[in-house]
Backbone as JSON Lines, residues from 0, in Angstrom:
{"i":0,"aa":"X","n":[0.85,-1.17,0.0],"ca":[0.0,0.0,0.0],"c":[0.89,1.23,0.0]}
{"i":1,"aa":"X","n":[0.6,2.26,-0.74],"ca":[0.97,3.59,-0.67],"c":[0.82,4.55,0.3]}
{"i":2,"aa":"X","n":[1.8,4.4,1.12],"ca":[1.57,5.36,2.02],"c":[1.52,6.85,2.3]}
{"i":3,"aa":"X","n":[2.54,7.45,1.05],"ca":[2.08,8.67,0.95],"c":[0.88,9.56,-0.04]}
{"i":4,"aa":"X","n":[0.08,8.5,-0.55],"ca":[-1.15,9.0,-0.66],"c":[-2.44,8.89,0.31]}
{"i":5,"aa":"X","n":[-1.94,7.71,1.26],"ca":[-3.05,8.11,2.27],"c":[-2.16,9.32,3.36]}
{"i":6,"aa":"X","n":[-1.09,9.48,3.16],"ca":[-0.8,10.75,4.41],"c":[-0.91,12.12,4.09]}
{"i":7,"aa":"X","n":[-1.04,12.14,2.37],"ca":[-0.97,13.19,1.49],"c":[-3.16,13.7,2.15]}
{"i":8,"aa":"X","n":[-3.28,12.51,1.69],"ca":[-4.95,12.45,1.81],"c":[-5.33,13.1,3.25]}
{"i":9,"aa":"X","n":[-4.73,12.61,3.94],"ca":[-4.66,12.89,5.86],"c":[-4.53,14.39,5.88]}
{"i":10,"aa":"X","n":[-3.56,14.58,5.23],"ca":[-2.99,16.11,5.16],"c":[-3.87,17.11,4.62]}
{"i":11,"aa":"X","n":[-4.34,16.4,3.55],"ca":[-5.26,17.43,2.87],"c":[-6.67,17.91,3.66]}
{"i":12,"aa":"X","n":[-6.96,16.9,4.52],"ca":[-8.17,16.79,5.28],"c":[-8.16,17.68,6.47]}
{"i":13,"aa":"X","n":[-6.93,17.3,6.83],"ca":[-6.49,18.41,7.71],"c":[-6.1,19.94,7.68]}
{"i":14,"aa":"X","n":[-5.49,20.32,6.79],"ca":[-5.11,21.53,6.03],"c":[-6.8,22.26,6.16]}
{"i":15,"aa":"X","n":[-7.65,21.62,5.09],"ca":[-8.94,22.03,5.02],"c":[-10.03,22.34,6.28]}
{"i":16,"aa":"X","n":[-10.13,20.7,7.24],"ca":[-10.57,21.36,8.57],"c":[-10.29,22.59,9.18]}
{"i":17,"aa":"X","n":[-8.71,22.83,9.23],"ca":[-7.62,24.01,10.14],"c":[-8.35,24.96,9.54]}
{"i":18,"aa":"X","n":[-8.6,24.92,8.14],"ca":[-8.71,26.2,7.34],"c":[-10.25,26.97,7.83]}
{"i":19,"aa":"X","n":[-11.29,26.0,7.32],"ca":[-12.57,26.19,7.75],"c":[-12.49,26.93,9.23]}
{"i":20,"aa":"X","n":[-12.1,26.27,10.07],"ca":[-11.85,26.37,11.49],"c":[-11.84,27.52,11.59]}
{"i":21,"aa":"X","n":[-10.32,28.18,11.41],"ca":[-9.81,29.65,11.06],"c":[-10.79,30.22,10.3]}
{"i":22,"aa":"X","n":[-10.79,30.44,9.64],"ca":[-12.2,30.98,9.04],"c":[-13.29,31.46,9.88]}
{"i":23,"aa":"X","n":[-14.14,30.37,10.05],"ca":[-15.31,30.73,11.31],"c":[-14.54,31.43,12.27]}
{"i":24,"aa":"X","n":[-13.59,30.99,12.7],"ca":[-13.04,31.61,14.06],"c":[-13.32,33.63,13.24]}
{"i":25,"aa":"X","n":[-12.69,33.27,12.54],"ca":[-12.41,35.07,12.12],"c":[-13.74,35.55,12.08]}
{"i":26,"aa":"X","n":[-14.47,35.12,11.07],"ca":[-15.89,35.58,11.15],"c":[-16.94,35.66,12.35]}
{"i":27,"aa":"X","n":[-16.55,34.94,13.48],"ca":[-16.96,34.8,14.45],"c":[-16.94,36.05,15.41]}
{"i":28,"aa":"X","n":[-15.12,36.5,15.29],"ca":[-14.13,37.87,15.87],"c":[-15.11,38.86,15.32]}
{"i":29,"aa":"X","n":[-15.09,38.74,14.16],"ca":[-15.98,40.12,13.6],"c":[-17.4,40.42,13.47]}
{"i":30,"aa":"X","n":[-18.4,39.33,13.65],"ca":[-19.1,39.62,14.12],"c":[-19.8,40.01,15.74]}
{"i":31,"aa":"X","n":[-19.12,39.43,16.18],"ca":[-18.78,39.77,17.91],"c":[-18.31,41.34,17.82]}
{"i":32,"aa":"X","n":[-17.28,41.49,16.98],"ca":[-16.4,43.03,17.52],"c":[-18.15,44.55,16.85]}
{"i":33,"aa":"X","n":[-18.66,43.7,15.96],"ca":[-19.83,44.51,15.53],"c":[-21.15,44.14,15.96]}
{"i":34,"aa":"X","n":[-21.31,43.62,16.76],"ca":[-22.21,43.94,17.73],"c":[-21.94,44.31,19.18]}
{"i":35,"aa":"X","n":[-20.62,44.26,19.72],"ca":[-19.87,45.0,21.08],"c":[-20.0,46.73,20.1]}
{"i":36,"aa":"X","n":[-19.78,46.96,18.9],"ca":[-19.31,48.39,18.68],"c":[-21.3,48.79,18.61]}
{"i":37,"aa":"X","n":[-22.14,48.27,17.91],"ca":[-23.3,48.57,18.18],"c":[-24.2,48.93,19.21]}
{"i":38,"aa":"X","n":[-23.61,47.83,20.2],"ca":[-24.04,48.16,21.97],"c":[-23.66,49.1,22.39]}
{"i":39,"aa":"X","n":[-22.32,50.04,22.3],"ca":[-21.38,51.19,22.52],"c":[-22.5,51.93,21.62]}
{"i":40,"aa":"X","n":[-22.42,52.11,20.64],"ca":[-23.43,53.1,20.07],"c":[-24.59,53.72,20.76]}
{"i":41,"aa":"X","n":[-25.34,52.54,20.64],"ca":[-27.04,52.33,21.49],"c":[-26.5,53.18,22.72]}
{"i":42,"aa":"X","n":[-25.77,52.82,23.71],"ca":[-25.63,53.33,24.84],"c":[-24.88,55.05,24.52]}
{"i":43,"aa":"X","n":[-24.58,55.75,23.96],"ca":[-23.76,56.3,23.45],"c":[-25.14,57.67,23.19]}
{"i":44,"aa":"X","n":[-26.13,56.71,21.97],"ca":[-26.76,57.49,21.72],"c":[-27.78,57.58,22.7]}
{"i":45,"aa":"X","n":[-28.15,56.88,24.15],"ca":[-29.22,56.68,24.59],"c":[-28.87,57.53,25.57]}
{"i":46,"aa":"X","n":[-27.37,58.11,26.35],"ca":[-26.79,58.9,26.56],"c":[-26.97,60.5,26.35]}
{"i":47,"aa":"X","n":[-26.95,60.49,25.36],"ca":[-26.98,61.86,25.04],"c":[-27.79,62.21,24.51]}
{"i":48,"aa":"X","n":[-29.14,61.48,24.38],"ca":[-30.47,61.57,24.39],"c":[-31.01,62.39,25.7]}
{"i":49,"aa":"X","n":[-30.66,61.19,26.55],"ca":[-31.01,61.56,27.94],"c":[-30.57,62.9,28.64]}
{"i":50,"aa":"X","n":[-29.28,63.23,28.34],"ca":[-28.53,64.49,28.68],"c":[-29.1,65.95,27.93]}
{"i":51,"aa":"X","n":[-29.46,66.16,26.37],"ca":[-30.29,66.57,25.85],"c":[-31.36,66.93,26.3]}
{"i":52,"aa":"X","n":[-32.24,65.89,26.33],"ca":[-33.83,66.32,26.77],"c":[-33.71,67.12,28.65]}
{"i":53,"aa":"X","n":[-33.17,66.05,29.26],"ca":[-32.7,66.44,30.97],"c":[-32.41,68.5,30.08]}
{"i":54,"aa":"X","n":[-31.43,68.76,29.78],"ca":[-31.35,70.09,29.68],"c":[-32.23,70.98,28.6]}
{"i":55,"aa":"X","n":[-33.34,70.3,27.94],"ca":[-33.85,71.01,27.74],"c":[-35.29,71.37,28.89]}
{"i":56,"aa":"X","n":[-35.69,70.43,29.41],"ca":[-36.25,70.67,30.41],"c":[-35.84,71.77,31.27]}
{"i":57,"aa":"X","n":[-34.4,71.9,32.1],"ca":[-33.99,72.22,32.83],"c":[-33.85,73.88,31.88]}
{"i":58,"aa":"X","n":[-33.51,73.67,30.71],"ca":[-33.57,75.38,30.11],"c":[-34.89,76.02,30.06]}
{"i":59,"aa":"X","n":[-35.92,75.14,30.11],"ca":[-37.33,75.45,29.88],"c":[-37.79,75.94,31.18]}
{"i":60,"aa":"X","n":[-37.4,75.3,32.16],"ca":[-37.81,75.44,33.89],"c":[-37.18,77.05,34.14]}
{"i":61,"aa":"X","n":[-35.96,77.41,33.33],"ca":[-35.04,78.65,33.81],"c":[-35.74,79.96,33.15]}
{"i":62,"aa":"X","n":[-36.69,79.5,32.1],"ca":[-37.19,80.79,31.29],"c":[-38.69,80.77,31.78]}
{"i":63,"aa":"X","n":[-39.1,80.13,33.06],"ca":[-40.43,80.72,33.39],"c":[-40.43,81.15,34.91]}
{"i":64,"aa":"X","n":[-40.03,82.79,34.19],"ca":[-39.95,84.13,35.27],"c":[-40.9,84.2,35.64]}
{"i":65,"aa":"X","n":[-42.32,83.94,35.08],"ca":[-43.49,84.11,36.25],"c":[-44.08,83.13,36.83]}
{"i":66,"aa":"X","n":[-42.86,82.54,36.67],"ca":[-43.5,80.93,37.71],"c":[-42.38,80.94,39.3]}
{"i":67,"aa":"X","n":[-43.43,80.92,40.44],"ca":[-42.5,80.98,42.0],"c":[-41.06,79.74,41.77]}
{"i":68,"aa":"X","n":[-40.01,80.56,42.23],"ca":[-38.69,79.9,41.94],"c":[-38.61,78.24,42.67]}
{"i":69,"aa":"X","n":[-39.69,78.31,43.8],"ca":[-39.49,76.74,44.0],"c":[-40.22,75.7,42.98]}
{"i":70,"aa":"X","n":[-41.44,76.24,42.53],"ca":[-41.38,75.42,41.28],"c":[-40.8,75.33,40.08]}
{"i":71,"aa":"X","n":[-39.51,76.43,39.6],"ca":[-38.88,76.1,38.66],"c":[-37.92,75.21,39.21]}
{"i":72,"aa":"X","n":[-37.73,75.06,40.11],"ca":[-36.86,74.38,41.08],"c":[-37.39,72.96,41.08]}
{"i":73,"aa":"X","n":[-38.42,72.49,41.02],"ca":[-39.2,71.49,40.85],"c":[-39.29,70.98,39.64]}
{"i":74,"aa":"X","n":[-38.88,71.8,38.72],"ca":[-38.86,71.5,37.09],"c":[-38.21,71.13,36.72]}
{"i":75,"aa":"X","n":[-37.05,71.72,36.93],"ca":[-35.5,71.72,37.07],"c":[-35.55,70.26,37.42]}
{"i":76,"aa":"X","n":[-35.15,70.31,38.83],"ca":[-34.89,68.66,39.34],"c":[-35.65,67.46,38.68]}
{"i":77,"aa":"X","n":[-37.04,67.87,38.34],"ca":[-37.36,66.53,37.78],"c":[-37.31,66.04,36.21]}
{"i":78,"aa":"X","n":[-37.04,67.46,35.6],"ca":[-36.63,67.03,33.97],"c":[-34.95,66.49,34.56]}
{"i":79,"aa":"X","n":[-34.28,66.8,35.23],"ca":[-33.05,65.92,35.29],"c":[-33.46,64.21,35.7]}
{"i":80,"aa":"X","n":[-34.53,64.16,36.49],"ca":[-34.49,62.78,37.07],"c":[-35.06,62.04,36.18]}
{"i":81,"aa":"X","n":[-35.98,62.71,35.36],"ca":[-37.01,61.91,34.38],"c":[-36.14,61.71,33.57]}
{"i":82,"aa":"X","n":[-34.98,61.96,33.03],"ca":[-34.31,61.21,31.96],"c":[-33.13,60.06,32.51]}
{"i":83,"aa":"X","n":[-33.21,59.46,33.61],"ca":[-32.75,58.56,34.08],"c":[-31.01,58.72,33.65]}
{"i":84,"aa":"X","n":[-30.57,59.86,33.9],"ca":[-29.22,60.61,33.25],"c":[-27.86,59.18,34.06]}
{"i":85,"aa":"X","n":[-28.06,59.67,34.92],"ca":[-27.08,58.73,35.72],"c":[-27.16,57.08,35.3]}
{"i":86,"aa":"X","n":[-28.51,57.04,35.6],"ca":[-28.79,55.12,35.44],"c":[-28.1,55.04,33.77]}
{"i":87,"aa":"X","n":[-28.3,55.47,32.52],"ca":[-27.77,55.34,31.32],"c":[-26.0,55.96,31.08]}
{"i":88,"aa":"X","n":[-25.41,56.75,31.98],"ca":[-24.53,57.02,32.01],"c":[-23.67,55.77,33.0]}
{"i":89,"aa":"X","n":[-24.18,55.45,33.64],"ca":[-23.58,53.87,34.59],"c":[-23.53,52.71,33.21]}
{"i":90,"aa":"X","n":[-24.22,52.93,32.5],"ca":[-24.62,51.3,31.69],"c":[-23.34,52.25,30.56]}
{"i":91,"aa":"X","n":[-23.14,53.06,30.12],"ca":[-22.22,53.35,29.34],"c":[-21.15,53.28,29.88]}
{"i":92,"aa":"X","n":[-20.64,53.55,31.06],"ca":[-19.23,53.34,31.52],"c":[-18.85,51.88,31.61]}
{"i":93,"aa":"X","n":[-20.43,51.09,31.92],"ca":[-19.76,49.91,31.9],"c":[-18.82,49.29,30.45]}
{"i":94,"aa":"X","n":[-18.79,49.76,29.57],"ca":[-18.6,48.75,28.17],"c":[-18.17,50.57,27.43]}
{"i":95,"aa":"X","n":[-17.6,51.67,28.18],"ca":[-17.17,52.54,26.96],"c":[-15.33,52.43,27.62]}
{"i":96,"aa":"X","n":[-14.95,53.19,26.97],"ca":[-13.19,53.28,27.26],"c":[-12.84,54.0,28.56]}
{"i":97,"aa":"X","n":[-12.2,54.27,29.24],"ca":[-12.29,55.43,30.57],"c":[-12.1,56.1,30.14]}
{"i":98,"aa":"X","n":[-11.44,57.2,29.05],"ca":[-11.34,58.01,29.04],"c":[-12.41,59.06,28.03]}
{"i":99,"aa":"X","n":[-13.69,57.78,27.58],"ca":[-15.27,58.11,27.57],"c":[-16.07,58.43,28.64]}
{"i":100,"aa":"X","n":[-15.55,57.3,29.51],"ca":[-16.81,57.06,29.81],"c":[-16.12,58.33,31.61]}
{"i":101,"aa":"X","n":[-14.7,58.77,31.68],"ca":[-14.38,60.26,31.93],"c":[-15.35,61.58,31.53]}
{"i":102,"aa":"X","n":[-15.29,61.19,30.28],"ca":[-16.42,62.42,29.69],"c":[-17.72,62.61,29.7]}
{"i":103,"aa":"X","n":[-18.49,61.41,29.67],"ca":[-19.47,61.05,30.13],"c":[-19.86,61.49,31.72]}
{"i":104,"aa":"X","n":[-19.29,61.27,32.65],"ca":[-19.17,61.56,33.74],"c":[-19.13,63.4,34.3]}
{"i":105,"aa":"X","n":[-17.74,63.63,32.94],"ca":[-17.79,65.19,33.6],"c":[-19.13,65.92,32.82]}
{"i":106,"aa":"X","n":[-19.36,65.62,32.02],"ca":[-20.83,66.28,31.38],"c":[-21.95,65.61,31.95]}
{"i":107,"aa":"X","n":[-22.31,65.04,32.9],"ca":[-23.27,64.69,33.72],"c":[-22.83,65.78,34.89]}
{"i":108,"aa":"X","n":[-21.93,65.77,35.0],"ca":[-21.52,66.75,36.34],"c":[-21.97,68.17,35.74]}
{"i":109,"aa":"X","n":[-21.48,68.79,34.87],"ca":[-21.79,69.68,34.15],"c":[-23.32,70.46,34.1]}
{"i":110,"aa":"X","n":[-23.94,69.2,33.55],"ca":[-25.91,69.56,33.76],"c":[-26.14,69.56,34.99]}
{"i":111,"aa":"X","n":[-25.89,68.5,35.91],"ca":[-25.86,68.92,37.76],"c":[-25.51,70.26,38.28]}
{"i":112,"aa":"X","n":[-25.55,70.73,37.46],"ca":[-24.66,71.98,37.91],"c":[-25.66,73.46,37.43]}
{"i":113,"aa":"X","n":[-25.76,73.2,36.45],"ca":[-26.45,73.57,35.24],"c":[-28.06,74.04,36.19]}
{"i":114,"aa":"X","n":[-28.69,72.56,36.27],"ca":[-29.61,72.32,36.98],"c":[-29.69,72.58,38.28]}
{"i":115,"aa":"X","n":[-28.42,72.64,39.15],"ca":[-29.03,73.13,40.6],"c":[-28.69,75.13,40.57]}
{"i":116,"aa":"X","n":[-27.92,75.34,39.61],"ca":[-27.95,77.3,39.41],"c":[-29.82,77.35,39.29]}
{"i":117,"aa":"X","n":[-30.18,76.33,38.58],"ca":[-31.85,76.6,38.23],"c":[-32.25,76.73,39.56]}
{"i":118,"aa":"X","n":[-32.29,75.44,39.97],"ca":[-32.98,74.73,41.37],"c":[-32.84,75.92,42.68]}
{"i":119,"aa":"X","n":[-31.31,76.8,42.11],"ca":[-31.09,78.06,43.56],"c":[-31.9,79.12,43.15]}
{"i":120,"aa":"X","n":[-32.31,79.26,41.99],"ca":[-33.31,80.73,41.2],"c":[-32.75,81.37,40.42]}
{"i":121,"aa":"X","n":[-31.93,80.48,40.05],"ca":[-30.98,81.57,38.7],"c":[-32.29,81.44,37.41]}
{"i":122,"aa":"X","n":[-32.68,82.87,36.84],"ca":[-32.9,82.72,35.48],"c":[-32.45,82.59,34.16]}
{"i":123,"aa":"X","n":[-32.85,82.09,33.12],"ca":[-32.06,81.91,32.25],"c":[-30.96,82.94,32.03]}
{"i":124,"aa":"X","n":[-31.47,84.34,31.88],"ca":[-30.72,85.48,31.36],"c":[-29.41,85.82,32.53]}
{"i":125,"aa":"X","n":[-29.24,84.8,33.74],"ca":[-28.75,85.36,34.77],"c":[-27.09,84.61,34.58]}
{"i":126,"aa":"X","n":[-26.02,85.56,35.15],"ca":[-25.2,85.08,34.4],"c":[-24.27,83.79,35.12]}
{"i":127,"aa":"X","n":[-24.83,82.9,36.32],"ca":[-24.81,81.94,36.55],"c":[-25.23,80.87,36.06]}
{"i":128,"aa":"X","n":[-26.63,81.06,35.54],"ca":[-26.98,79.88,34.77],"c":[-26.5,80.23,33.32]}
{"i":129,"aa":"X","n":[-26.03,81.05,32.83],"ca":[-25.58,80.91,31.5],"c":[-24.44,80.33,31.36]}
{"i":130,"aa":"X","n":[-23.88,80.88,32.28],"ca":[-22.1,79.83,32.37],"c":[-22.42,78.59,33.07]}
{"i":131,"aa":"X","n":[-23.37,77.89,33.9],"ca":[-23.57,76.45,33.44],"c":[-23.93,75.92,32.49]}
{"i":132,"aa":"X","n":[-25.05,76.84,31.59],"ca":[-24.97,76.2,30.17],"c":[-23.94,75.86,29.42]}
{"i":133,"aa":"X","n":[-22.82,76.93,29.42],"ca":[-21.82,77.28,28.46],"c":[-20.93,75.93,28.58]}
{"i":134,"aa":"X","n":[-20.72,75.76,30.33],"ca":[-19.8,74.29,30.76],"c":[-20.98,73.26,30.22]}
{"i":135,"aa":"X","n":[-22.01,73.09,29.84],"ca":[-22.33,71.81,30.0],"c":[-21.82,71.75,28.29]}
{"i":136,"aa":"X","n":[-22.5,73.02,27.54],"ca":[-22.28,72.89,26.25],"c":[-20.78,72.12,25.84]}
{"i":137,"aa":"X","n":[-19.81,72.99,26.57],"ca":[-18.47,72.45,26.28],"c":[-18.15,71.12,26.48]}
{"i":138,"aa":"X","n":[-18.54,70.44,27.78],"ca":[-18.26,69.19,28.03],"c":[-19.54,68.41,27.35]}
{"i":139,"aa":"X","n":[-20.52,68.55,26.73],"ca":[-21.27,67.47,26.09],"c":[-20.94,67.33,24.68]}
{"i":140,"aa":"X","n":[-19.77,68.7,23.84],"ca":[-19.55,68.36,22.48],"c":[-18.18,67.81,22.95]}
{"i":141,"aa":"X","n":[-17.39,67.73,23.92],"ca":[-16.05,67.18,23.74],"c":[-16.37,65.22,24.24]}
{"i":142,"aa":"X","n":[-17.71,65.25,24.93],"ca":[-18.33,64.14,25.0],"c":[-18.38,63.5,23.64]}
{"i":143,"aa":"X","n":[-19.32,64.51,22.97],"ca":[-19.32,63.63,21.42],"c":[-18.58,63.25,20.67]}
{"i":144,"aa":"X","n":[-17.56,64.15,20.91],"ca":[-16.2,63.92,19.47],"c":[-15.59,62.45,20.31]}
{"i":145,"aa":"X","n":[-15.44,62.72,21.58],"ca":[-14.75,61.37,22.14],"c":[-15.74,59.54,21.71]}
{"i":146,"aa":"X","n":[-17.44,59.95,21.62],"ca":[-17.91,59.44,21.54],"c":[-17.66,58.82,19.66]}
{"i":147,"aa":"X","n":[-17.8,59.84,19.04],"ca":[-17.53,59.75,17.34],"c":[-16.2,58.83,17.31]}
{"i":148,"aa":"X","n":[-15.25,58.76,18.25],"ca":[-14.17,58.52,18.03],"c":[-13.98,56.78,18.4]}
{"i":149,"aa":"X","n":[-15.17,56.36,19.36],"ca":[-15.39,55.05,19.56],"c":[-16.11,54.18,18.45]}
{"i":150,"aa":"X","n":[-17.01,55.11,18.38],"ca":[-17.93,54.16,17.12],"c":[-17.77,54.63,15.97]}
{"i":151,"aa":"X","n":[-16.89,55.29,15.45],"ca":[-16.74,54.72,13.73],"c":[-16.41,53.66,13.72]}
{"i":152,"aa":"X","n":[-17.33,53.56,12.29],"ca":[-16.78,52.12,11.26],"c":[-15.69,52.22,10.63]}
{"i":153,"aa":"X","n":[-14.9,51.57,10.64],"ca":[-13.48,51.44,9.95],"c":[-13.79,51.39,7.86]}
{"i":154,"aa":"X","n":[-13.67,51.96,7.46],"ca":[-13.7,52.42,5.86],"c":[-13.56,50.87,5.52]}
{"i":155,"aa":"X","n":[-14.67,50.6,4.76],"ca":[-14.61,49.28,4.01],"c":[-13.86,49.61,2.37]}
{"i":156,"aa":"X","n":[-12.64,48.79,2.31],"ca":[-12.25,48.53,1.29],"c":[-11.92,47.72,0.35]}
């Protein structure tokens, strides 16, 4: 009997399994790495959804001068709570980079801030609450670019 056509044969069988193998394995990597970068997104955008609406509330609560300051104060605090800012900013740090989910953090601090100048009786036009706007503004676009910078797609070529 010929033995190096059955080891040739062996070989070939093997070569091909390894190959397949490798294969799935890769396709496996990349579909995993694109749905981890999708979850980052979702959270990303569900983020700064939440941070958004929370301050538009909280800008809306600051421009009603003829409403008694403890209920803009009441407005204030609860357009921050109603967007569950913190609880979606926790689920993003879990699974973003630290030095996102850093930014994330200081622009939550930022609207806290934002929101209690409201909550003390600052009006919009007053120039405490405008310079919490100004900080939140700053730290929620340096939020984004950091955010843009996680979830691009890599240029298909």
């Amino acid at each position: 009997m010929d033995w190096t056509t059955l080891l040739a044969t062996g070989l070939g069988a093997l070569i091909g399994v390894g190959s397949t193998l490798v294969g799935d394995r890769i396709r496996w990597r990349r579909d995993t790495s694109e749905i981890d970068r999708e979850r980052l997104e979702t959270r990303c955008v569900e983020l700064l959804e939440a941070l958004t609406n929370a301050r538009d509330g909280i800008s809306l609560a600051s421009r009603e001068v003829d409403t008694a300051a403890s209920d803009r104060a009441q407005l204030a605090r609860a357009s921050f709570a109603g967007q569950n800012v913190y609880a979606k900013k926790y689920l993003l740090e879990l699974i973003a980079p630290a030095d996102v989910a850093q930014l994330a953090d200081e622009a939550s601090y930022e609207l806290t801030v934002y929101r209690d100048a409201v909550a003390d009786g600052a009006i919009f036009d007053d120039s405490a609450c405008a310079q919490a706007r100004r900080s939140f503004r700053k730290s929620r676009k340096a939020l984004m670019v950091g955010m843009q910078g996680i979830i691009q797609r890599p240029a298909s070529g």
